[in-house]
N, C-alpha and C positions, 0 to 999 in steps of 0.2 A: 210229289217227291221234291226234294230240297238238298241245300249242300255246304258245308259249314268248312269254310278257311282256315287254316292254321293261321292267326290274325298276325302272323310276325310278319307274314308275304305280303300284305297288303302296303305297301309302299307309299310314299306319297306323289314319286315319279312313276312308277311302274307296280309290275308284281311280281317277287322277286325273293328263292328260296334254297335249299339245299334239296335236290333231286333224290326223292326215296326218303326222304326225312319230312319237312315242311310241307314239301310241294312233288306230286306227280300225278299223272294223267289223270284219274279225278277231276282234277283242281283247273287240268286246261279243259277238259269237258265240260266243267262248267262255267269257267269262262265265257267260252263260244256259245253255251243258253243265253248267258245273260246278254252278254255282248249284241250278239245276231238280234235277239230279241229285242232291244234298244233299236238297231239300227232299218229292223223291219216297223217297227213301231213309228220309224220318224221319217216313213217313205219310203223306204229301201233303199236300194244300191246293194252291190258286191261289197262284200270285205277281201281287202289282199291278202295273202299270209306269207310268210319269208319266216329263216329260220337262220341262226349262226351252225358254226361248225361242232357243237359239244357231242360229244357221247347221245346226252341224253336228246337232243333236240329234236331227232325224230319222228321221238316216240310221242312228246307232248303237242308235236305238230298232228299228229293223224289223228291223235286226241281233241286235239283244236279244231280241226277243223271238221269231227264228227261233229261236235257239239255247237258248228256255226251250222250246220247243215241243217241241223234237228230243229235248230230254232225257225226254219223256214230261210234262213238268209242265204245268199247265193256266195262262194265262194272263190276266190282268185287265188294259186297255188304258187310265187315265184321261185320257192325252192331256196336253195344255199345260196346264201349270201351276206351283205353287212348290212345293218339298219335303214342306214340313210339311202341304201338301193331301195329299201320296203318306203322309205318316206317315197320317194321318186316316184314310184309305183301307183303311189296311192293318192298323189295328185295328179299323174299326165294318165294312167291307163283311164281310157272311157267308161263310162257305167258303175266307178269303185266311189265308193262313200266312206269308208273306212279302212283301217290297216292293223295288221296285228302284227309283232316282230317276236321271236319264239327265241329269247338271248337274254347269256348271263353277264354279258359286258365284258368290263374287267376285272370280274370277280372269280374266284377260283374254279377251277375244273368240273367239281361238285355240285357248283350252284350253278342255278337257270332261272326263266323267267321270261313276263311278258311286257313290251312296249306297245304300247296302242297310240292311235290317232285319229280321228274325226272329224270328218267335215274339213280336213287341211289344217285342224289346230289339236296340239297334244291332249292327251286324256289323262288328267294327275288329278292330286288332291283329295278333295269330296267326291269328286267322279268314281275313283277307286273304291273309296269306300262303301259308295250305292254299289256296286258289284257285290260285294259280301254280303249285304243287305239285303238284296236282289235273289242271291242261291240260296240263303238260310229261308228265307220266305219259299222259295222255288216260284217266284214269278218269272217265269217265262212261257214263252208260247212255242207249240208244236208246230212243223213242217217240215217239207224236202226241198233245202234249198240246193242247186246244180253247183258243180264243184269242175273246174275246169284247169288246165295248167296254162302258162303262158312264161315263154322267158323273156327277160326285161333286160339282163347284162350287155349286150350290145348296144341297146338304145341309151341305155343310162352311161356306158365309155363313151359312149358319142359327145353326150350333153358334159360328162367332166371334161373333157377336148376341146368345148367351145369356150372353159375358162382362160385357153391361149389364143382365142381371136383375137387379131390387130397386131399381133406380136412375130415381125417380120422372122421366120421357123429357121432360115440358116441362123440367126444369128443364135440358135440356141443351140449348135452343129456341137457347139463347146462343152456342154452342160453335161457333167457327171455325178452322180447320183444315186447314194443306195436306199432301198427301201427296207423295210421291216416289217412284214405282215404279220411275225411272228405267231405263225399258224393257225393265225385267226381266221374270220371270215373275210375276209379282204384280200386273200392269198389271189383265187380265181378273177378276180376285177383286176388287181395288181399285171397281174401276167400280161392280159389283154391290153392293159392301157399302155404299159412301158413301149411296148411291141409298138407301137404307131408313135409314140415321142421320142423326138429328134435327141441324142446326145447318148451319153453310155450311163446306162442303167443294171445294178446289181441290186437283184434281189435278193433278198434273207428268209428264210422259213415259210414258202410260199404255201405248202404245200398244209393243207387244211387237218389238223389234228386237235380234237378237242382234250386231248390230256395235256397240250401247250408242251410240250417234253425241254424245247429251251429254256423259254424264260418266260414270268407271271405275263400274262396278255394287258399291264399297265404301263404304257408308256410314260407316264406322269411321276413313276417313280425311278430317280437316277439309276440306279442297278437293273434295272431291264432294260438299261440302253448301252447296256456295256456291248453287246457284239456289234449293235449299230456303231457307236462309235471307234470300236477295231476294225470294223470294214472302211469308213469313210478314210481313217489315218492311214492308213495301210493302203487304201486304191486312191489316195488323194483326190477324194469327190471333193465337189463343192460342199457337199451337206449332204447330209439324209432323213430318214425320216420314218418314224414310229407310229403304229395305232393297236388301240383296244381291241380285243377280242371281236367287237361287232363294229370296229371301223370309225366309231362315233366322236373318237377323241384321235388327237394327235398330239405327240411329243417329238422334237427334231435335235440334231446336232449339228454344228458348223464343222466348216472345211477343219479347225483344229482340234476338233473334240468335243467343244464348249458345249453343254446343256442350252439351249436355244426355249426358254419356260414359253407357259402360255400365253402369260401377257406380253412376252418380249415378239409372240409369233403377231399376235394382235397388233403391237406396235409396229414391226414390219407393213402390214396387210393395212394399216390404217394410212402411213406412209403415202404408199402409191393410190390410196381409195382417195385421198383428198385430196391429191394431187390432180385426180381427174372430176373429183364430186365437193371444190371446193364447199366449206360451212358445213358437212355431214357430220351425223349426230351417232356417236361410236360408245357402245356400253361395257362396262366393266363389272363383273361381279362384285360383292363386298371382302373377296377374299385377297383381291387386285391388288398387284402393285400400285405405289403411288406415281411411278414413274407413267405408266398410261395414260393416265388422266392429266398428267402434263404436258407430256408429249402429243397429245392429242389438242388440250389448248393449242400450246407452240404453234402447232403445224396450222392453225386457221379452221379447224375442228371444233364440234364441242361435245362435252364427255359427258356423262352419266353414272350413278354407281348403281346397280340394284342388286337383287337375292340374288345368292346362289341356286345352283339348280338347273338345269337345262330346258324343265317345262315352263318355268318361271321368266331365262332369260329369251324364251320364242316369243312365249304372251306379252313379254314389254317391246321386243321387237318392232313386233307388229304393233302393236297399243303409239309406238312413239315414233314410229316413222324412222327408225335409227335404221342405217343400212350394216353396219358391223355390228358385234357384239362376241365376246370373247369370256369364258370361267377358267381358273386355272386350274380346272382338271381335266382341261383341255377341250373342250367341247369351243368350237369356231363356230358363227354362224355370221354368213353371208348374205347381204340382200340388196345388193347394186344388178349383181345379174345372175342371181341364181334365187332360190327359193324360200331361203330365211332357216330352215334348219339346218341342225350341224351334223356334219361333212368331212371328218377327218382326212379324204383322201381327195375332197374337192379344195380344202385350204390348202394342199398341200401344191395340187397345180395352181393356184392364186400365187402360194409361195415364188413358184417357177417366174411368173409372170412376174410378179413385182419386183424380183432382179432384174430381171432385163428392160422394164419402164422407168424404173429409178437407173438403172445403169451401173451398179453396185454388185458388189457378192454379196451373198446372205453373212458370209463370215464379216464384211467391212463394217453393213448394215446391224450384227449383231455390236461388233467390237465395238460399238458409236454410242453404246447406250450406256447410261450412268449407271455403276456397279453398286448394288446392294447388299446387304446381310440381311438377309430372310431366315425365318425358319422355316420348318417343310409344315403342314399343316397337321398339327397334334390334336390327337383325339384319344378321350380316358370317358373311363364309365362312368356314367351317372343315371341315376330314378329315371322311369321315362316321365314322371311326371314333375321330379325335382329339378329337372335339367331348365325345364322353362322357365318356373318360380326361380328358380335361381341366378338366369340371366336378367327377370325383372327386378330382382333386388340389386343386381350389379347397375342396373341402366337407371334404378331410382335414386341411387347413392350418386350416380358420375353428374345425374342432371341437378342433383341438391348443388353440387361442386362445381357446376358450371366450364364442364369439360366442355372440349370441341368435339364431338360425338355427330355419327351418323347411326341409327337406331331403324333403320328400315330389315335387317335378318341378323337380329344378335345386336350386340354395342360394337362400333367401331372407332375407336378415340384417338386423337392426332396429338403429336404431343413436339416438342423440339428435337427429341430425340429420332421420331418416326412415327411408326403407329400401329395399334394393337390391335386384334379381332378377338373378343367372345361371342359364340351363337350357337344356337342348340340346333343340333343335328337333325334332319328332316325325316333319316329314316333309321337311324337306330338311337337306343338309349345312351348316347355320348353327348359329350362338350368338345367342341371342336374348339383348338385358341389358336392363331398365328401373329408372329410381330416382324415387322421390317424398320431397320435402320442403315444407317452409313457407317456406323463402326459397330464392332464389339462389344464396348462397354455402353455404348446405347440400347444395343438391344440388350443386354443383362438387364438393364435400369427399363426396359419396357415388359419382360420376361416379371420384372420383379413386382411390378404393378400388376400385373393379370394373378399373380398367384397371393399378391393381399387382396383379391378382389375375392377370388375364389375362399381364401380361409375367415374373410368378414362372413360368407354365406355359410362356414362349416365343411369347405370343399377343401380338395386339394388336389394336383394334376398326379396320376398315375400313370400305372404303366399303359403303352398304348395300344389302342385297340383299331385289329381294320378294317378296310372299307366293307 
């Protein structure tokens, strides 16, 4: 018996589909064959399993974890919750070798999907892909593996609580603060953590509904931070703070409103990381401001740029010793005292922390940074096969021209104006482009350069398509 994927799920971070369309319980059954199968094959250990708040997640958990069982593998149950609790889980619980997270992120209502991990390092790329390879074959093996439950949300509020060790707690008596779970899976962690943290704490949408009925579960896009930042204006917090449906990303606003981006949170968090870990090595996505990677020299730091991607920015992580690293679609990952993946709700107590080490409000720390013109990150259809042929035609033309380019995920070119991104999309058939300057007409004159880039290939930017 064998089992054949709708190949659009197969992601190059995860697995990842439209419930009842692409991807339903089939599809986690046979997951958990192949999966289990791998992981009894390489020794054993339990796999953990955890699940977000959707509709569907349930369903393709009981699914999941028939089909770890079948394989012989032993299974760990921790029920509702956000990602980076399943990461938790599946490095401290005893006897777990693997992890499987049952979430659609920050993708709409509709969609679902799986996050896996091994051995303490992400499962992407060609990994994925053997999975499909794996069911259409039907290579896997039979057995009863035990299925046990176990909750972890206390011990895991524990371990984010110890990101405010050293941090004398009256002095945080002052700290007002609204959250935004936005009826993600972070609602129930949300509740428990506030409850033990010193200062006044409002939450937003705790309360775990997979139809999101306020707002899209993306923090990263300004319009789903609109109630967040009419709560903070309105109860004059210091700041607040947004995350994705499964907790894995954050987005924040200052005491006046302001959008607080990803690399500006990075920039913060680098801040106070070097001030205690002078010469640390702090990573930036290719999609980054340029202000990070200056501000990060400045400070007696040293920067990095690499891919996009969150499985990509863990494996360089760890690959270079960097104890930060920051994507701006918000994905934070910390590695001075915590465990190197990203933790939307763990940067967010770091957030806490590094006002009161620095001595600063997040709004002064925000106000202090050099103001930009960015655009937001545009993405239009393209071949899935043309999309790459056609960033190597941009990338053979800029190196004949002897731009100032970095070429490690897409072309990224510096120019006096600012600088541009082309790079072809990891997991759908788009072209992603973004450009940042200090004026207007610079970035019109960097806008202008990406769209003769695209029309020498035959291209041209349309309308946009989402994540």
């Amino acid at each position: 018996m064998n089992h054949s994927f709708d190949p659009t799920i197969l992601r190059e971070y995860d697995v990842r589909g439209v419930f009842g369309e692409s991807l339903g319980a089939d599809d986690a059954r046979a997951i958990g064959r192949c999966f289990g199968t791998q992981v009894v094959r390489a020794g054993g250990g339990a796999v953990v399993v955890g699940m977000d708040g959707r509709v569907s997640s349930p369903i393709l958990e009981h699914a999941l974890v028939e089909g770890l069982s079948a394989s012989g593998a032993d299974v760990v149950r921790i029920g509702l919750g956000p990602t980076p609790m399943l990461y938790f889980a599946a490095l401290t619980l005893p006897g777990v070798a693997a992890g499987i997270q049952i979430t659609g992120s920050h993708n709409p209502a509709h969609h679902n999907g799986f996050k896996l991990v091994r051995d303490g390092q992400p499962f992407f790329g060609e990994a994925i892909q053997d999975l499909g390879r794996q069911a259409q074959a039907g290579d896997w093996d039979s057995g009863t593996g035990t299925v046990r439950s176990v909750t972890v949300l206390d011990a895991y509020v524990d371990r984010l609580l110890k990101g405010l060790d050293g941090i004398d707690r009256p002095s945080l008596a002052g700290l007002s603060m609204a959250w935004d779970a936005g009826n993600g899976a972070a609602g129930p962690v949300l509740e428990r953590l506030v409850a033990r943290l010193p200062g006044q704490h409002r939450l937003l949408f705790a309360e775990v509904d997979g139809t999101f009925p306020h707002h899209h579960p993306d923090p990263t896009v300004e319009e789903n931070l609109a109630d967040l930042r009419q709560a903070v204006v309105r109860d004059g917090c210091d700041f607040g703070v947004a995350f994705d449906g499964d907790a894995d990303r954050i987005g924040a606003v200052d005491g006046l409103g302001r959008v607080i981006w990803a690399d500006q949170i990075v920039m913060i968090l680098a801040q106070d990381l070097l001030a205690r870990r002078p010469g640390a090595l702090v990573l930036g996505d290719i999609k980054t401001g340029r202000a990070l990677f200056d501000r990060v020299r400045a400070l007696g730091g040293q920067s990095q740029m690499w891919k996009s991607g969150h499985s990509h920015m863990k494996t360089r992580l760890r690959e270079s010793g960097a104890l930060l690293a920051g994507e701006m679609s918000g994905h934070v990952f910390l590695a001075d005292d915590w465990y190197g993946f990203d933790d939307g709700i763990y940067a967010a107590i770091r957030l806490i922390a590094a006002a009161a080490r620095l001595g600063q409000s997040i709004g002064d720390l925000r106000g202090a940074m050099p103001e930009t013109i960015a655009t937001p990150e545009l993405r239009f259809a393209v071949d899935e096969v043309r999309k790459f042929a056609a960033v190597d035609e941009v990338k053979a033309r800029l190196e004949a021209q002897g731009a100032d380019m970095v070429a490690i995920d897409g072309v990224r070119v510096t120019t006096p104006d600012g600088w541009w991104l082309l790079r072809a999309s990891h997991t759908q058939a788009v072209l992603v482009a973004r450009a940042e300057s200090e004026s207007e007409a610079g970035l019109a004159r960097l806008m202008q350069q990406i769209d003769t880039q695209l029309a020498l290939s035959g291209l041209a930017r349309t309308e946009q398509v989402p994540h």
